[in-house]
NULOKOL-405192 format. One record per residue: y, x, z of N, C-alpha, C, O in turn. Coordinates in pm, whole numbers, plus 50000, padded with zeros to 5 digits. Last residue first. Layout:
// NULOKOL-405192
YXZYXZYXZYXZ
...
***
This chain:
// NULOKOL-405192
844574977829345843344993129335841684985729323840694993029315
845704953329129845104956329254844034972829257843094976429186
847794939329015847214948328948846904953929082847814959129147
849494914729060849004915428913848384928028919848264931528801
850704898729280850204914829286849574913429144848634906129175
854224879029315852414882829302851804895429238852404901629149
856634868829514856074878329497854464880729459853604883529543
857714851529687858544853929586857524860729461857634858229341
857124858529949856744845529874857054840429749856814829129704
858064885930012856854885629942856404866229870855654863129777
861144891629803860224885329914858704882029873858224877829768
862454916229700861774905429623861044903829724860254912829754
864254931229874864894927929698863784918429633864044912929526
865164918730186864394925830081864694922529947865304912429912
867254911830359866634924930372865754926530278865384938330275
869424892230162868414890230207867664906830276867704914430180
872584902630258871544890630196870554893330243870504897130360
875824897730407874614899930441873654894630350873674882330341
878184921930179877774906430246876544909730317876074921130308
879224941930127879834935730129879604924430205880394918130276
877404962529993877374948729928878584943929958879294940629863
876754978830228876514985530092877374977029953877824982329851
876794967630443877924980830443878314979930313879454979930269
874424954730449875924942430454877074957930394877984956630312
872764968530398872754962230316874184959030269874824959330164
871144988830617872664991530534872744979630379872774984330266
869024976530624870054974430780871544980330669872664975230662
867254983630443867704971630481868994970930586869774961430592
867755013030359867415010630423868254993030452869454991130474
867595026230004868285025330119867995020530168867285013730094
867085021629756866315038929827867415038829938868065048929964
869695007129598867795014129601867665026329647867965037429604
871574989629632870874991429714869675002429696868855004829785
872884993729385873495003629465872075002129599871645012329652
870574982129249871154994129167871565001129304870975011129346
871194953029321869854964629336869994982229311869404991529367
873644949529201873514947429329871914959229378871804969429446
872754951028940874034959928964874084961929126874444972529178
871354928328944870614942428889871454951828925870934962728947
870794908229204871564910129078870984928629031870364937229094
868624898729426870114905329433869784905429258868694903029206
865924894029438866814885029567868784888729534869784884029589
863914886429202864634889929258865714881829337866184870529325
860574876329204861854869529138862544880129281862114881829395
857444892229014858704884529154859864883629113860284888429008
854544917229012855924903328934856684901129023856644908229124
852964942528989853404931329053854764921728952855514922528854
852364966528868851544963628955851914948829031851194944529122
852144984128556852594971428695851474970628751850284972428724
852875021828562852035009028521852274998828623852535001328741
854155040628624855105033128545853955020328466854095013228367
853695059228833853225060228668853575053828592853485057528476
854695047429072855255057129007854815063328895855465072828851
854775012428951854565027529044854885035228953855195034328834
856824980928864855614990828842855615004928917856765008428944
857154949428853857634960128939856364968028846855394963328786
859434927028664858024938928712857904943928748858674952528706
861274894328751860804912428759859774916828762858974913128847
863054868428736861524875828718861644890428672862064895328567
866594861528885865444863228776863724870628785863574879428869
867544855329119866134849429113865344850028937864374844528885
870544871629018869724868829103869064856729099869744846729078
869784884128734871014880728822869734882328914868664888528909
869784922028512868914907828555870384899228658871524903728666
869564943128310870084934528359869834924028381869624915428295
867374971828333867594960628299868624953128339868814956928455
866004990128626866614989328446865884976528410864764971828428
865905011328867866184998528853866544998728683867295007028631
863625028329100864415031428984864575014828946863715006528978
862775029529346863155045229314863945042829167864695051329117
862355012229656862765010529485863245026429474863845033429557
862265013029949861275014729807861165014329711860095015729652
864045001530082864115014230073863055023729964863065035329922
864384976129975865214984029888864394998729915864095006329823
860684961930000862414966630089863014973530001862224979029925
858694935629932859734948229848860374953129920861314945129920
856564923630142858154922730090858164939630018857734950630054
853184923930164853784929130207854774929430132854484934730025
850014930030068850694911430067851914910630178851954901630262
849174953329981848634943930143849234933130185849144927330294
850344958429744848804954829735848484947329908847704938129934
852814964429902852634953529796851244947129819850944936629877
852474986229991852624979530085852394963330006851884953330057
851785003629825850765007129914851134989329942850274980729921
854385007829683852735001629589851844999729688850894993029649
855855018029862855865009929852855134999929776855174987729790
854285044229877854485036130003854395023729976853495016530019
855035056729649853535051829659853365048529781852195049229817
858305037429503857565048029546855925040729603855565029029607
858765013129200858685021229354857855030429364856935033229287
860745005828980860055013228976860135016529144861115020929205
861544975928841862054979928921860634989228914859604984528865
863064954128557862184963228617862834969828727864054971028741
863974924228406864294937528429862794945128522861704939628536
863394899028364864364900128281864754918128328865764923428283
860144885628251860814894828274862414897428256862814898128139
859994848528187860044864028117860594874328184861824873128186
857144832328337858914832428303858584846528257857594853528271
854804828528365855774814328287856694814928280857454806028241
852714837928526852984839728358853774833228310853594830628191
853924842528743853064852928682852854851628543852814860628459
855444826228878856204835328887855144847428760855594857728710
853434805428877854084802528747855144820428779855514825528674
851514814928976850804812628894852044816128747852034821628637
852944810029206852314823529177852014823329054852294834129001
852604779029249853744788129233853714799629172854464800729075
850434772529239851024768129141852114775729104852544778728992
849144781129472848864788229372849814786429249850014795529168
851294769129668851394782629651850814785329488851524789729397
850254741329642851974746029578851814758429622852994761429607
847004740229512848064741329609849534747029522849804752829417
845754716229229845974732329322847004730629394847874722229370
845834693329103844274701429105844574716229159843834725929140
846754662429392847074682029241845784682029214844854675429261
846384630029361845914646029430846234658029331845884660329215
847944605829538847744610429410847534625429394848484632929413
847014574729705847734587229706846884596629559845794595029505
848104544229819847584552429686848284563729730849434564929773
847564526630104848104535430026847274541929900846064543929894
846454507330404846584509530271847534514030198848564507330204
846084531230670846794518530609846464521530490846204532830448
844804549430822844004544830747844554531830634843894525330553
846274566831009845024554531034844464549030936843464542530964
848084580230845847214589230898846134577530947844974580230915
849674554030791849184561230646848304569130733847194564930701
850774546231054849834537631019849084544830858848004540330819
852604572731086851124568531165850084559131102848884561631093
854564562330905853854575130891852464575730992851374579630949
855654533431042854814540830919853804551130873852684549730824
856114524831295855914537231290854704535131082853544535831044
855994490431137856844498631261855804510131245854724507431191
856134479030810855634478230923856104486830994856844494230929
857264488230547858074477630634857194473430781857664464730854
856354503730333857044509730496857824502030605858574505330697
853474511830156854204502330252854904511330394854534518830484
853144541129976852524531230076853574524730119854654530730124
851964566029791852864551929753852704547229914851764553229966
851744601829823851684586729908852274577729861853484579329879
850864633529676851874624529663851094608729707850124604329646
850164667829719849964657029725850974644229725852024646229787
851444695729507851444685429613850744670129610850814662429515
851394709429210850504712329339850604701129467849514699129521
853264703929072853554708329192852884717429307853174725029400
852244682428939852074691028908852194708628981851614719228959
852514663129147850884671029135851014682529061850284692229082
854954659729118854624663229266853094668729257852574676529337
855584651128811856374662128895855984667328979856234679328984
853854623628871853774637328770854304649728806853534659028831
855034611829063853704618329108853564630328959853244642228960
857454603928976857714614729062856664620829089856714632329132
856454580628778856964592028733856994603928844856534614528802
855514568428921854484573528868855044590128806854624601628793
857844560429068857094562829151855884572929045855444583529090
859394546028844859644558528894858774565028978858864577328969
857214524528814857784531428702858494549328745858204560228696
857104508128975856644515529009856644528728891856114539728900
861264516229067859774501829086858664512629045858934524429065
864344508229219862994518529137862144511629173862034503629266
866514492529304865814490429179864854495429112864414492029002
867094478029603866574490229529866134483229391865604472229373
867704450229706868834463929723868464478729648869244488129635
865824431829595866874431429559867804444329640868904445229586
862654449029435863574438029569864484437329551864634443829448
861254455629260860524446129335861614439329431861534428429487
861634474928900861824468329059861704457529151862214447429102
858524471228724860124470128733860434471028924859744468729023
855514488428665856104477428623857824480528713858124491728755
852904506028558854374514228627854984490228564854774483328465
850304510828405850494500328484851894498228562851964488028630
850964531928179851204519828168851024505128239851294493928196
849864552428335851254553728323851894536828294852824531128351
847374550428321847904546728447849534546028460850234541528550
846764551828062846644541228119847444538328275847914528028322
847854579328056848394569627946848304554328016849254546628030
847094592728339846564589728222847604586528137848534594128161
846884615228554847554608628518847564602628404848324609128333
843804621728814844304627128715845384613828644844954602528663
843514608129014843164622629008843684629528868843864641428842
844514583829262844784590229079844394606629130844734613729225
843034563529502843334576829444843384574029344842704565029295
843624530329512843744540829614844004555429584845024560629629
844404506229379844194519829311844304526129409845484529829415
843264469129351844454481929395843724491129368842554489229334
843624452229023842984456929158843684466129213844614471629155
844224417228978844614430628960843714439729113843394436629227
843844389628916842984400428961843374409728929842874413528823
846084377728928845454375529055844074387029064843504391329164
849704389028858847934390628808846994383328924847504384929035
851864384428974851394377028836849934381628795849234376928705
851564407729162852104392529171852474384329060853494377329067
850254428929115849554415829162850364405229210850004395929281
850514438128801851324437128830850694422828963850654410828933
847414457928764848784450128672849444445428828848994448428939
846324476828918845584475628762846924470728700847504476728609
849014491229130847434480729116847574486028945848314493428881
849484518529408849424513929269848254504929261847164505529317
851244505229715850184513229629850814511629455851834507129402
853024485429848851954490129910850854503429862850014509429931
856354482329866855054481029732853934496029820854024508129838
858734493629943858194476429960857564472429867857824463029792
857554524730084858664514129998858154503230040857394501330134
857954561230115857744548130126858574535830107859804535130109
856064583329992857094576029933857304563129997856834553329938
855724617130058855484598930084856374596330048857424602630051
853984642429982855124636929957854864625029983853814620329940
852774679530079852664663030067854184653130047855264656530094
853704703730067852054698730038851904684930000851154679929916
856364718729899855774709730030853894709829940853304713129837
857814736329748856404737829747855644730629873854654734829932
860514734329701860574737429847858964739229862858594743129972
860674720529484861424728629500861074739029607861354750929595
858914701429443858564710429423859314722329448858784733329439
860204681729713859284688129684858194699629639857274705029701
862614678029533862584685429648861354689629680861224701829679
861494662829294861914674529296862484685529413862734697529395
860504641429446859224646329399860074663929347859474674529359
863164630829505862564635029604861264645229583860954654229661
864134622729229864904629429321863884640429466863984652129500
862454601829213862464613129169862984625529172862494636229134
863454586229409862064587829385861624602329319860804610629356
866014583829365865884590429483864114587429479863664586829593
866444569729097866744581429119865974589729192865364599429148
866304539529217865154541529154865014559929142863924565229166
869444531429188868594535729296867204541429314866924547729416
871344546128980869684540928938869914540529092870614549729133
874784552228784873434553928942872554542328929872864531328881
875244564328476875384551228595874194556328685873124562028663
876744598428507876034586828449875844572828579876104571728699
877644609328694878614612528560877844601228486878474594928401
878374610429042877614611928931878394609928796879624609128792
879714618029291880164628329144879294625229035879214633028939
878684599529433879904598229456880194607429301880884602529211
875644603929496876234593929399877954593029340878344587529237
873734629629536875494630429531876274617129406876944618229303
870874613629680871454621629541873164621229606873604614329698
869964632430023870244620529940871024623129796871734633129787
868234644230300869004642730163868864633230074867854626630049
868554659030597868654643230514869134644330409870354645430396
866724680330739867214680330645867054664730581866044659430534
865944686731068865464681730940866734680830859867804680730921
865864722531215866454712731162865694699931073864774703931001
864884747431252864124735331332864834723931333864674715431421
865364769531116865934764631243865574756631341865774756931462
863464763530870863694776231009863924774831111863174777231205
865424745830760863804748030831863124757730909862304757031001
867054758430690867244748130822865934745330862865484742930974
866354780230504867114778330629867194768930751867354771430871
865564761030332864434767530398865074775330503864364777730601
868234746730228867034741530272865794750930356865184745230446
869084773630091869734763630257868984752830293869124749330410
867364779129908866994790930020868344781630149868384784130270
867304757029759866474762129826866384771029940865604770930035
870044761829703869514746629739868284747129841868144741529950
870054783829567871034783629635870614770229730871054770529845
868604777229370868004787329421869284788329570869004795429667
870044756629236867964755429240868364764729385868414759229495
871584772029105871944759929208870534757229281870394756429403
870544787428900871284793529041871764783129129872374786429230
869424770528741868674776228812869304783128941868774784229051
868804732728717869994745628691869804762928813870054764128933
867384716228893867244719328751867674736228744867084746928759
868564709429119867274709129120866664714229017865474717229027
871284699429049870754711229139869384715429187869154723529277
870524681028871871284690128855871084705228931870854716628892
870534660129019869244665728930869644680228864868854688328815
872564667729335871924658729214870654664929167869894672129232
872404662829712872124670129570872274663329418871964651429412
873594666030023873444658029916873504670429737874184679429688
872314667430320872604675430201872544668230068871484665030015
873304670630667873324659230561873484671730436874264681230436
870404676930947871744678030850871334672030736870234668730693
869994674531271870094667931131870714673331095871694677331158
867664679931569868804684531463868784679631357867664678531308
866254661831813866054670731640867304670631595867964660231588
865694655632058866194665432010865844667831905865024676931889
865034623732037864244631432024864234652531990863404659831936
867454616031974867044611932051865714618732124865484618632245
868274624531717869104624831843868324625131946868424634832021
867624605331543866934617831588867254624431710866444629131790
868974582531596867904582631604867014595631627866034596731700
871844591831483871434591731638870204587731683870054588331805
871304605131257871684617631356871544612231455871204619131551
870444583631121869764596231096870054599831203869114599031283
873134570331116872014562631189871064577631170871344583331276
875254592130964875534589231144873894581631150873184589931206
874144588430737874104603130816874124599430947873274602331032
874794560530680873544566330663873354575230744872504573430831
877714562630730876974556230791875194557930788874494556430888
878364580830511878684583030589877954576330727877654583630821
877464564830263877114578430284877034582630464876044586130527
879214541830215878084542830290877074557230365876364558730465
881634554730127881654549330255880254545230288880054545130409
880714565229879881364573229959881274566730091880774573930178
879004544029775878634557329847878814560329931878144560930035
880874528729698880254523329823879494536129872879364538529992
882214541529520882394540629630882224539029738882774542829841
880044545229341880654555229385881414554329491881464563929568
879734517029242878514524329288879524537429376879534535929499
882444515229156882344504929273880954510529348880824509929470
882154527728969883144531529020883154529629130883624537229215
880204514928730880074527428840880854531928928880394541728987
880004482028898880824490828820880114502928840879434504228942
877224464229022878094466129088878974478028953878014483928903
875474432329068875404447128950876994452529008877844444029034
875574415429355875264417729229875514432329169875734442129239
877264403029578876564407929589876354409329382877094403529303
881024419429641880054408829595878674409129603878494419829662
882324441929923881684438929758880334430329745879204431529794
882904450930167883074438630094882874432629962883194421729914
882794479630245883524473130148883894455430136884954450030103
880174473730393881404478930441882784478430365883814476730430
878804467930200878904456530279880124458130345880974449330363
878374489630058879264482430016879714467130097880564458830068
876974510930236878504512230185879334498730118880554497130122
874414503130207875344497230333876684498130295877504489030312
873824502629983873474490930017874324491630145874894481530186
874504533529896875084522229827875324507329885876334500529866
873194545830050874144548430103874914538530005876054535630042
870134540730051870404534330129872074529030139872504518430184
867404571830063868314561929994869144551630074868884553130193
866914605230177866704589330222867664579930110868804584230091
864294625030246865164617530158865284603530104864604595330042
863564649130424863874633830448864494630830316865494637830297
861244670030557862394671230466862304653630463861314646830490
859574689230812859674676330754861174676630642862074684630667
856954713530894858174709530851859094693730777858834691330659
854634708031183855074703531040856624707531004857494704531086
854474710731442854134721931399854544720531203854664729731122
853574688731597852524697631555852664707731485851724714831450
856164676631629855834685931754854684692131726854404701331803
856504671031369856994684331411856634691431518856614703631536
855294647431372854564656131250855324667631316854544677131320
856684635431566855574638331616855024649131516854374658731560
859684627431437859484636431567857864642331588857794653931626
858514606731255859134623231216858724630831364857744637831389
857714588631451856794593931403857064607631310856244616631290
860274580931537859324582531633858574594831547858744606831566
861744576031306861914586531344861014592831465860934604831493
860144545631301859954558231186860514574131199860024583231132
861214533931480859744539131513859444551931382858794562431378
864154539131410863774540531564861974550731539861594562231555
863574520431178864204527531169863934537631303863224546731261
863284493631317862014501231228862434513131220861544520531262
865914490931441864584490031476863604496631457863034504131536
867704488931221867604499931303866244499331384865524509331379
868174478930892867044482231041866924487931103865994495831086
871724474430850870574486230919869664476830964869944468131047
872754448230721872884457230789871434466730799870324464130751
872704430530500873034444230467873744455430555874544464530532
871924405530539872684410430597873484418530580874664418130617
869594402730355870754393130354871674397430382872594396730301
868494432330315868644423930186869844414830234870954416530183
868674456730551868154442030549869374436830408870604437530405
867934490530493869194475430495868334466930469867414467730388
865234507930454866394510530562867944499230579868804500730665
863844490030247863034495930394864644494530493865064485530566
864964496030048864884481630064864224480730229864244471030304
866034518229934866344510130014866304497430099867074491330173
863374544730080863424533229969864884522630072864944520030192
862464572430151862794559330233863174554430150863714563930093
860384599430136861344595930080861464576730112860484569630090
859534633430304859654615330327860514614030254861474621730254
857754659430298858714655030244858544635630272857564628430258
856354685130463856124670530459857574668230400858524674430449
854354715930486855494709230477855604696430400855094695430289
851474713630547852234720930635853914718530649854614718630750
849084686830641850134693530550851154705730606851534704930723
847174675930739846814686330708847724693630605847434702230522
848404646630765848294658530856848024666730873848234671630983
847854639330495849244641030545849094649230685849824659030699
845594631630321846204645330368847884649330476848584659130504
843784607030483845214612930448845134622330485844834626330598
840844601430295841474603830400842754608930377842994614630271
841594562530124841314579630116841484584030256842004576630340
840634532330239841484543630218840554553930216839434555630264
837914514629979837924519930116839074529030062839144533629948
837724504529799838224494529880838504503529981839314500430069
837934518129444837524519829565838044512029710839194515829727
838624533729127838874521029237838074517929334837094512729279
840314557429043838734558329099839274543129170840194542429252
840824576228727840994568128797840114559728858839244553928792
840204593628530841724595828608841924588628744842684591428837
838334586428409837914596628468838994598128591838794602128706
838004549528358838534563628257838544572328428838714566628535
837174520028262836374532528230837264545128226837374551428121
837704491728408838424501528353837174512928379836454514128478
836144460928322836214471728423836794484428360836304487528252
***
């Protein structure tokens, strides 16, 4: 019997956090969205699974999609053999599967007035910080809008060989990117077990990981089907990334009809719990985990407005030093020149400079462009020094 703290075996599902989430990330496995012989679309399943997107929104959820797939259809469309495919031949089928992916997305949702858009990323842009930040704030745009957002890696420009296995991890970094609550993963592997239960007969299943062990790392075995190759190896891997995150993270089966419903009933799934929300995590890290790269000095309005969990406006900056870009970490401090706050800037230091002690509405005059009306949003933004 396994002895370790990380890990709770239990017959009965957890309750799902998934409806108590505010923003929901789905990641679709290929082996779910193309039938293996055919290597056409399930459109079918496909149908009930947008059913159930549609419903997390009419409550009020943000949903983010990331979907795999654009290899397995692209190449049928090609005509390519079945087997290990060139990278060249990965890249192509992309390119032409890509395209077909987006279109089944747009007319399933379609259907249900939801807006789609197609955003393809690498690790790259998830990493690299002015791409990060450029990724993010057109992602939280469309969320706004009341768009979902289909994303998928940018196989077509990769530089190394393509993994399908990627878009696991791929996804646990949208996630943190975007500070969702919850992440599903769904695939054609029901959970995490002890070993591998199709050579073990007693392997047991793993409903919650509370914490990520050595041991649990070393139950991760290979890919399970023939159009995807991530197995559970990537899956463990993306829950590291997604708790650390703060987010909750779902293994579960997605080859039954409306998925996402059957995980809120009670289907069998492993899900894998933070020990804090993607806000605190966030705050936490804008507060001690990056370095200052400049300062900003406001007036006693604008110290007023801070402490009440209230945006920076230019018209409140009285003094700017340092050279910073934009989404570097800033101190803000009053007019005694003690802090009172942290945050990642919305403009460049030269850009802040002309804006300070001017009024949001003269931004576009001032710049040139429209950005953001404030120089450090409050979600951006933690109070380190309270009256």
């Amino acid at each position: 019997m396994l002895n370790d703290p990380g890990l709770k075996v239990d017959p009965k599902p957890p309750a799902s956090p998934l409806a108590a989430a505010r923003r929901v990330v789905v990641k679709v496995g290929s082996a779910l969205l193309v039938d293996a012989a055919s290597g056409k679309l399930n459109r079918a399943w496909l149908e009930t699974l947008a059913a159930d997107l549609a419903r997390l929104r009419q409550r009020g959820q943000e949903v983010l999609l990331v979907s795999s797939g654009a290899i397995a259809l692209g190449r049928r469309g090609l005509g390519l053999e079945p087997g290990k495919l060139k990278l060249e031949e990965s890249q192509a089928a992309a390119a032409v599967g890509q395209i077909r992916l987006a279109h089944a997305w747009k007319e399933v949702l379609d259907t249900h007035s939801v807006a789609v858009a197609q955003i393809l990323l690498t690790f790259g842009d998830t990493e690299e910080r002015r791409r990060y930040l450029n990724a993010r704030a057109t992602l939280g745009t469309l969320l706004r809008l009341g768009a979902v957002p289909v994303i998928n890696e940018n196989d077509t420009v990769a530089t190394s060989e393509i993994r399908y296995g990627d878009n696991d991890r791929l996804a646990a970094r949208v996630a943190q990117m975007m500070s969702a609550d919850c992440l599903v993963l769904l695939s054609d592997v029901d959970g995490l077990y002890t070993a591998d239960p199709t050579k073990d007969a007693s392997a047991q299943f793993i409903p919650e990981v509370h914490r990520i062990t050595p041991e649990i790392e070393r139950m991760a075995g290979g890919a399970a089907s023939a159009v995807g190759s991530g197995g559970m190896a990537t899956k463990v891997a993306a829950a590291k990334i997604a708790v650390t995150a703060g987010c909750h993270m779902c293994v579960a089966a997605g080859r039954e009809l409306h998925p996402l419903q059957r995980i809120e009933d009670g289907a069998r799934c492993s899900w894998f719990y933070p020990a804090a929300t993607p806000a605190t995590v966030r705050k936490q890290w804008i507060a001690g985990a990056l370095k200052a790269a400049g300062e900003l000095y406001v007036d006693v309005g604008a110290a007023a407005a801070l402490r009440r969990g209230k945006s920076l406006l230019p018209a409140g900056v009285t003094k700017v030093t340092g050279s910073f870009e934009r989404g570097d970490a800033l101190i803000v401090r009053d007019t005694e020149g003690l802090e009172i706050a942290r945050g990642l800037s919305a403009y460049s230091s030269a850009d802040a400079e002309r804006l300070r002690g001017r009024q949001s509405a003269e931004i576009e005059t001032l710049l040139g462009f429209r950005g953001r009306d404030e120089i450090i949003h409050r979600d951006d933004l933690v109070v380190t020094v309270r009256d």
